[in-house]
PATOR-135081 format. One record per residue: residue number from 1; residue in one letter; z, x, y of N, C-alpha, C in turn. Coordinates in Angstrom, 1 decimal, decimal comma, padded with zeros to 4 digits, always signed. Atoms other than C-alpha are relative to their C-alpha. Layout:
{r NUM; A; {Z; X; Y}; {Z; X; Y}; {Z; X; Y}};
...
//
This chain:
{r 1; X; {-000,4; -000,4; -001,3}; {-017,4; +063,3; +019,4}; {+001,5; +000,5; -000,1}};
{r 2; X; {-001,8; -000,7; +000,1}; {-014,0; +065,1; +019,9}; {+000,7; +000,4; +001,7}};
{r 3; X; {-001,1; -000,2; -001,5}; {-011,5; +065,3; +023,0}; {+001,1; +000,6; -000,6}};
{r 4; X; {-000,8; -000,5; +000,5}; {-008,7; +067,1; +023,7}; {+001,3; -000,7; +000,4}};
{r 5; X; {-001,2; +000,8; -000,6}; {-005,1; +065,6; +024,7}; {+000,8; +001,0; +000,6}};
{r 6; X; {-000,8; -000,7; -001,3}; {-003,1; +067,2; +027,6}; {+001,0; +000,1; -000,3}};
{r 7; X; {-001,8; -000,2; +000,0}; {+000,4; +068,5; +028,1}; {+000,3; -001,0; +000,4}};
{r 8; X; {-000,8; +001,3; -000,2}; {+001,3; +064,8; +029,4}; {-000,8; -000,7; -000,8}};
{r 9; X; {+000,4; +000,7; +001,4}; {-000,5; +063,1; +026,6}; {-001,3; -000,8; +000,6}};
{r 10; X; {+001,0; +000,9; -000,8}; {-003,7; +062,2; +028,8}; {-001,3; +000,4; -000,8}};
{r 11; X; {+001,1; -000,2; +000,8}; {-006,8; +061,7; +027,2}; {-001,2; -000,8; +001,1}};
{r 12; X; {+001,4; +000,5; -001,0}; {-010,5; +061,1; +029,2}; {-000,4; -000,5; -001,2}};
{r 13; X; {+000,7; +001,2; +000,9}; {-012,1; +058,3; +027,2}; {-001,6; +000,1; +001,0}};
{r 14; X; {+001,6; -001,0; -000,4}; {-015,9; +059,9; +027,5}; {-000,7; -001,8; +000,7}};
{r 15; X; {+000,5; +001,2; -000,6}; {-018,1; +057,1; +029,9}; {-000,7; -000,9; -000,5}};
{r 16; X; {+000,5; +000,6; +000,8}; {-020,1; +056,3; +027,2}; {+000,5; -001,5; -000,7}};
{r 17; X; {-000,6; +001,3; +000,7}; {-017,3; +054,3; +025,7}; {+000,5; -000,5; +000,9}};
{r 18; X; {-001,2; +001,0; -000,8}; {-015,7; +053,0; +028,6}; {-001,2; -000,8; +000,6}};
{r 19; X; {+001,1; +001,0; -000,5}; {-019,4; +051,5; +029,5}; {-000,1; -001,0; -001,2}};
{r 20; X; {+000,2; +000,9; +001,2}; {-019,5; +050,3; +025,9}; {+000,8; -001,2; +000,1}};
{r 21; X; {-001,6; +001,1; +000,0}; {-015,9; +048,7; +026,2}; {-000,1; -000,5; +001,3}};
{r 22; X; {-000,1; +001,0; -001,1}; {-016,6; +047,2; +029,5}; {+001,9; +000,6; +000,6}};
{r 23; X; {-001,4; -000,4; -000,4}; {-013,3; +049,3; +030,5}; {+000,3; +000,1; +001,3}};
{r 24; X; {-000,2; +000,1; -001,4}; {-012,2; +048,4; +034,1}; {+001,0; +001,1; +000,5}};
{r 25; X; {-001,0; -001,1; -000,9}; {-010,2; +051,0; +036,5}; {+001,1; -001,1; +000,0}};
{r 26; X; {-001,2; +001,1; -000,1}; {-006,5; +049,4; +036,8}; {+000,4; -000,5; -001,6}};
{r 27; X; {-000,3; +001,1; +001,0}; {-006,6; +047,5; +033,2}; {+000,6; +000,5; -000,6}};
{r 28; X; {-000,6; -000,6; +001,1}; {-004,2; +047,6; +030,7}; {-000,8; +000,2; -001,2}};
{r 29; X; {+000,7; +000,0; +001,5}; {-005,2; +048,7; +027,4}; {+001,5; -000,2; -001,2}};
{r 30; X; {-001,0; -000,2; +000,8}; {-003,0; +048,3; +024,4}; {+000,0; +001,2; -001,2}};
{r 31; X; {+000,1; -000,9; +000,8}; {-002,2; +051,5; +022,5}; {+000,7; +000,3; -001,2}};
{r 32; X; {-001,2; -000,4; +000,7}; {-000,7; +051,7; +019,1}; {-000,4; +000,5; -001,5}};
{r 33; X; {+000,4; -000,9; +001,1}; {-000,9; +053,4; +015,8}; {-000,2; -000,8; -001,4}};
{r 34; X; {+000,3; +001,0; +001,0}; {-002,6; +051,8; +012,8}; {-001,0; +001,3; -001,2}};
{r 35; X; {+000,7; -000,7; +000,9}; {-003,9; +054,0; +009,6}; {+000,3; +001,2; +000,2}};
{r 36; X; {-000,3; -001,5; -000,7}; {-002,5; +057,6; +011,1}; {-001,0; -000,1; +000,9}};
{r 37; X; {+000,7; +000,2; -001,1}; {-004,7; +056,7; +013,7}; {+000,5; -000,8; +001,4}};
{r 38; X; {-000,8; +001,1; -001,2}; {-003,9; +055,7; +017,6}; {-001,6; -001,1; +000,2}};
{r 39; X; {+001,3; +001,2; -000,9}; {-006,2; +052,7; +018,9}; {+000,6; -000,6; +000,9}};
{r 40; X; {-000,5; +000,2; -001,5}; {-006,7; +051,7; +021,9}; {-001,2; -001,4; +000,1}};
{r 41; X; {+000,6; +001,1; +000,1}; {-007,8; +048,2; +022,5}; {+000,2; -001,0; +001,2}};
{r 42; X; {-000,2; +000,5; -001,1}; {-008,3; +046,0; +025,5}; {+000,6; -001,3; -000,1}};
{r 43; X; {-000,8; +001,3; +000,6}; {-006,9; +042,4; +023,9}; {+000,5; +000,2; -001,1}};
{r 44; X; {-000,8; -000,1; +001,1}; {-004,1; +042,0; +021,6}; {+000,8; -000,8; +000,1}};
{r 45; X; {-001,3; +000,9; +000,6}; {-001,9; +039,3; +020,6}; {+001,1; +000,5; +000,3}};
{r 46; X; {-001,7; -000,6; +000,8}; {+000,9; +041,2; +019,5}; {+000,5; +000,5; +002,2}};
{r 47; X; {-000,6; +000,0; -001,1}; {+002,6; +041,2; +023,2}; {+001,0; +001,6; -000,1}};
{r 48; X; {-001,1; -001,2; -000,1}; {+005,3; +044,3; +022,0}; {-000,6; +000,9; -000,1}};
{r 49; X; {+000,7; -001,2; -000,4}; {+002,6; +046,9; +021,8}; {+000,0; +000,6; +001,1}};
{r 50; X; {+000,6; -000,3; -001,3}; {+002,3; +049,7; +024,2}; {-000,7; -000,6; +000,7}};
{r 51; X; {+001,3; +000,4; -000,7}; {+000,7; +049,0; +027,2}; {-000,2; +000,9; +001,1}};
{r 52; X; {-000,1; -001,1; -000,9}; {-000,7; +051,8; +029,1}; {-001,6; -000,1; +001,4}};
{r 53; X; {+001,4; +000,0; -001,1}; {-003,1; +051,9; +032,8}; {-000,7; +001,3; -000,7}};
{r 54; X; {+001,2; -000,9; +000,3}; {-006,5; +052,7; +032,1}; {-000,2; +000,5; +001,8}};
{r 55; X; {-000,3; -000,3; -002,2}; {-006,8; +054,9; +035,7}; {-001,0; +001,3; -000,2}};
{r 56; X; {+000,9; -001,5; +000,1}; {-009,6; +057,9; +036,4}; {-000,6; +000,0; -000,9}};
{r 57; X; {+000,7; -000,4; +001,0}; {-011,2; +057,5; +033,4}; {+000,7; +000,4; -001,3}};
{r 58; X; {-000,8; -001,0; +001,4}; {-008,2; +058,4; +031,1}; {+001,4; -000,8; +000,1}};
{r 59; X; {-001,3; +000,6; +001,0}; {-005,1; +057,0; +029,4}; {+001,1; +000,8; -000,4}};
{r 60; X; {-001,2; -000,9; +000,8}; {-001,5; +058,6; +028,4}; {+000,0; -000,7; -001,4}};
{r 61; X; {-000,9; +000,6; +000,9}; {-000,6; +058,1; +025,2}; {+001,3; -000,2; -000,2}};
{r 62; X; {-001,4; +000,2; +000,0}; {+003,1; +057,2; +024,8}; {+000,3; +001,4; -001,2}};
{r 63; X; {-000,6; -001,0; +000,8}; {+005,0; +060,3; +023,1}; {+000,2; -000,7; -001,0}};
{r 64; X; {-000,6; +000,2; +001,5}; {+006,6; +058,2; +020,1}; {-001,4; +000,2; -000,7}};
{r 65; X; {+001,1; +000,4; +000,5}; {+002,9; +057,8; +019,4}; {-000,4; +002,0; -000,5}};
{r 66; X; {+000,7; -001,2; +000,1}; {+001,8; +061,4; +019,7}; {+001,3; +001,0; -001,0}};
{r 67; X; {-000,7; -000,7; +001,6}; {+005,2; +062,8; +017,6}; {+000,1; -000,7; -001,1}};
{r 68; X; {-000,1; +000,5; +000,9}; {+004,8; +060,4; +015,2}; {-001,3; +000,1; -000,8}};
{r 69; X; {+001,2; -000,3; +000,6}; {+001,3; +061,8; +014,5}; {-000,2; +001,5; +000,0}};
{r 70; X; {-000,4; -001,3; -000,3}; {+002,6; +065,0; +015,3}; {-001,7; +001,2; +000,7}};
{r 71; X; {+001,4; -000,4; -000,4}; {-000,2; +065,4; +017,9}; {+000,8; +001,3; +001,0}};
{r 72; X; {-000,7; -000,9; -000,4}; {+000,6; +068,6; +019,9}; {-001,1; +000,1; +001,4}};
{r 73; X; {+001,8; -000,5; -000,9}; {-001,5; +070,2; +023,5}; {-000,7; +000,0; -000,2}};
{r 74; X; {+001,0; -000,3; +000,4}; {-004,4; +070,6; +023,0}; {-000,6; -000,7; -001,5}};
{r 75; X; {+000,5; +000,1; +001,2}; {-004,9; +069,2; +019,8}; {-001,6; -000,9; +000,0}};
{r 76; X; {+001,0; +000,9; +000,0}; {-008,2; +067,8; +019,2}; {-000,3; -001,0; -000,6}};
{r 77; X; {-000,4; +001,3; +000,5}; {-009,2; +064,2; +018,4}; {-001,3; -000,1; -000,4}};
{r 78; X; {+000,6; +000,3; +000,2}; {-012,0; +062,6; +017,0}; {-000,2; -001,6; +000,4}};
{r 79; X; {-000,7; +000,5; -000,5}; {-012,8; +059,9; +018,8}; {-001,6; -000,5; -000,3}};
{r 80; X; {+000,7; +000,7; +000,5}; {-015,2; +056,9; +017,6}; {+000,8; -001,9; +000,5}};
{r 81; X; {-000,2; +001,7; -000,4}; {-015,4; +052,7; +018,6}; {-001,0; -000,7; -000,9}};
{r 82; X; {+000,3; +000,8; +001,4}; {-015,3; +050,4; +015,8}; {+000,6; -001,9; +000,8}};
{r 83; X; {-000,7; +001,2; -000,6}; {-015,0; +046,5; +016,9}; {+001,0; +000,0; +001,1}};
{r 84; X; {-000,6; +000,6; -001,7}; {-014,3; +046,5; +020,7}; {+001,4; +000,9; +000,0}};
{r 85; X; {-001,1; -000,6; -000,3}; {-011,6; +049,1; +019,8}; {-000,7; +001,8; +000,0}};
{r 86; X; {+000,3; -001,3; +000,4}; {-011,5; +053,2; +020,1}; {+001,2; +000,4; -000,9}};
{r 87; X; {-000,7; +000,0; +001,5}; {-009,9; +054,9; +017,1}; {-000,2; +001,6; +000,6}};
{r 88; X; {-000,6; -001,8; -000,2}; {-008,4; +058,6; +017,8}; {+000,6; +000,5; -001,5}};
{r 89; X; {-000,6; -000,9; +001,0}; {-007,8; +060,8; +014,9}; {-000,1; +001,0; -000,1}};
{r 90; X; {-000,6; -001,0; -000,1}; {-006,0; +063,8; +014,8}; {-001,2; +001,2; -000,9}};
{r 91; X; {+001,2; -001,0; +000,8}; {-008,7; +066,5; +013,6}; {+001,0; +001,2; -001,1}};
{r 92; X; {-000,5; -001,1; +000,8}; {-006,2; +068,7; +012,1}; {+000,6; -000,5; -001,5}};
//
């Protein structure tokens, strides 16, 4: 499956997965980059990770994230959930 990411770094997380993930309107998610990959995960320890509202169906990623992966407009993602997390990677 593949999405694309917005001029403000907004991504729709397809309903599929957000019924899989039990993903509520309002919740935080924690978003941070592991493997050249972003993930996005609903519990996390680690307290100093992003933490971004899950709202409409869709998520910003934080810019350090997206130039540190040197994700651009439009770029498209591949976008798969592995253990209660989703896993975005840069198709290019």
């Amino acid at each position: 499956m593949t999405l694309k990411i917005s001029k403000s770094g907004r991504i729709r997380i397809p309903k599929n997965v957000r019924n899989e993930l039990n993903l509520l309107e309002g919740s935080y998610l924690f978003v941070y980059e592991s493997q050249n990959c972003i993930m996005i995960e609903k519990y996390n320890k680690d307290n100093t990770l992003n933490q971004c509202l899950f709202y409409d169906g869709r998520i910003t990623i934080p810019i350090e994230l997206r130039r540190s992966l040197n994700l651009s407009p439009g770029a498209p993602l591949s976008i798969k959930v592995s253990h209660n997390k989703v896993i975005l990677e840069n198709e290019n």
